[in-house]
C-alpha angles and dihedrals in degrees: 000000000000115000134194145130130265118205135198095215081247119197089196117071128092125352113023090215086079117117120202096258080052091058096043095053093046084050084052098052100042091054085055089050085051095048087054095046089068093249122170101230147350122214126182117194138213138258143154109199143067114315106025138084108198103094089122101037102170091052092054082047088050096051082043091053100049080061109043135065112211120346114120114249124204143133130282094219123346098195098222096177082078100037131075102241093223090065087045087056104037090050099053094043073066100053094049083052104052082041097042096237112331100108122119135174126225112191129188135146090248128236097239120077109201094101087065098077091026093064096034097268143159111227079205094077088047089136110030084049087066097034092053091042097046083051086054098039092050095051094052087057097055093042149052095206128028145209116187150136146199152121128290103032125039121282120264118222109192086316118168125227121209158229093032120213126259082239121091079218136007105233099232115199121193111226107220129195113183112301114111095213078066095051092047085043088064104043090044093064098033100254125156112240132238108190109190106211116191115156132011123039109316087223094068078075094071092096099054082045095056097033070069103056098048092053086045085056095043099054083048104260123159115245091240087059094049092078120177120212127180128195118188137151117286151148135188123207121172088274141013096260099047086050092048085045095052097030108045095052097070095021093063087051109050091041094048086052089048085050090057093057098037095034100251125156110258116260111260127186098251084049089049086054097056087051088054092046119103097264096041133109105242111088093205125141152078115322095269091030081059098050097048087062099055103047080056096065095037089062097043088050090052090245127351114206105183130028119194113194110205106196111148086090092077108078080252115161124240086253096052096049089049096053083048098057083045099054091045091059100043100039114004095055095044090041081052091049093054093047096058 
């Protein structure tokens, strides 16, 4: 199992005296902790809105990219709906040229709105947008020159993208919520799958992954190809109280605010508790404790073979995020490969 973290490139956790370069810079540091921690990837998402600084996900992945070795390096998700698929390409292309190599793509249609307006688009064609632009995407990827024609972007005749990327390939990922036409959608190209859990027991996902797989058979993909990621919110401390201690403060907070605006319930302690339980979706505790977990999961999914921790949505401090990672790539990855 690969495992990594996915941020948001989040203003808002720890001390409020932060500024954004301040952020950034911290972001900055705590990919390169993770690179020598011997962690698997690296993604960074998108957003357009408050709070966040993601907007421009490729040029943070490039400035990760001049300071690490050999840590893979992609987006979490890159909202392609709202994007022109040449410009995705050709910027990530980038990005596997500047790292060598070491550049993916996540793509999803994201869960937040806010880039519809902003780009000049219909909310409406939520789902045709993404369906047009994968197909794009997909094509600049296999080939030098395209030809190629829809409907919501010019038509392309023999037209070459470039630069290509040092890849032969760029691995591109889906990034799933919780429709089945989404899952079946990835298994029937062949994608790899990126399933953001976030609430729940991650095992009542067993159905859409296996809704997947069965597309993926079906369209005549080998099981190898046919990979399962999952990225949920997590944390590891040096034991399981001190992660609870130093995770449930700023995580009741900011989920009880989003509850306000979506029309969740507020986070209590007792609902906390059925998140950190072993079926539950929160992957927080001490390095064993961790592994467990995911193993867990792995087992209940019927393999799991990537894990993103998302943990900058705590109120965690820059120095707690950085012994975490720490702590992910020295105990928790090699609990994780004896336990496989």
């Amino acid at each position: 199992m690969e495992i990594g973290i996915d941020s948001f490139a989040s203003a808002m956790y720890g001390s409020d005296n932060l500024n954004s370069a301040d952020v950034m810079e911290q972001l900055l540091d705590r990919i390169v902790k993770a690179d020598q921690a011997g962690l698997d990837f690296f993604g960074v998402g998108e957003h357009h809105k408050s709070g966040f600084l993601d907007s421009a996900p490729a040029v943070i992945l490039a400035a990760a990219a001049a300071r690490t070795k050999r840590i893979m390096l992609g987006s979490a998700v890159k909202v392609l709906s709202t994007d022109d698929p040449v410009r995705v390409y050709q910027s990530f292309a980038t990005l596997d040229l500047i790292s060598r190599g070491r550049a993916e793509i996540v793509v999803g249609r994201g869960s937040s709105i806010e880039a519809y307006p902003l780009f000049g688009f219909n909310l409406k064609d939520y789902d045709v947008l993404f369906s047009e632009k994968l197909e794009l995407l997909l094509q600049i990827n296999d080939n030098e020159f395209t030809t190629w024609s829809g409907k919501f972007r010019p038509s392309l005749d023999n037209q070459p993208v470039y630069p290509r990327a040092l890849q032969e390939k760029l691995p591109v990922w889906l990034g799933v919520g919780g429709t089945p036409e989404s899952f079946v959608r990835a298994g029937s190209l062949g994608l790899p799958l990126m399933v953001a859990v976030i609430g729940g027991e991650t095992e009542r996902f067993r159905p859409l992954v296996d809704l997947y797989r069965e597309a993926g058979h079906t369209a005549g993909f080998s099981p190898e190809e046919l990979k399962v990621g999952l990225h949920s919110p997590g944390y590891v401390a040096h034991n399981t109280e001190q992660a609870i201690e130093d995770y449930y403060p700023g995580y009741s907070k900011l989920w009880t605010q989003l509850g306000r605006d979506r029309g969740w319930p507020a986070v209590t302690r007792q609902s906390f508790n059925s998140l950190i339980a072993p079926k539950g979706v929160l992957i927080v505790g001490g390095p064993e404790e961790v592994a467990e977990k995911l193993l867990r999961h792995s087992k209940a999914l019927g393999g799991v073979d990537r894990f993103a921790f998302q943990m900058d949505n705590a109120g965690l401090s820059h120095q707690q995020l950085l012994q975490a990672t720490e702590l992910i790539g020295t105990k928790v990855i090699p609990f994780i490969q004896q336990g496989l």
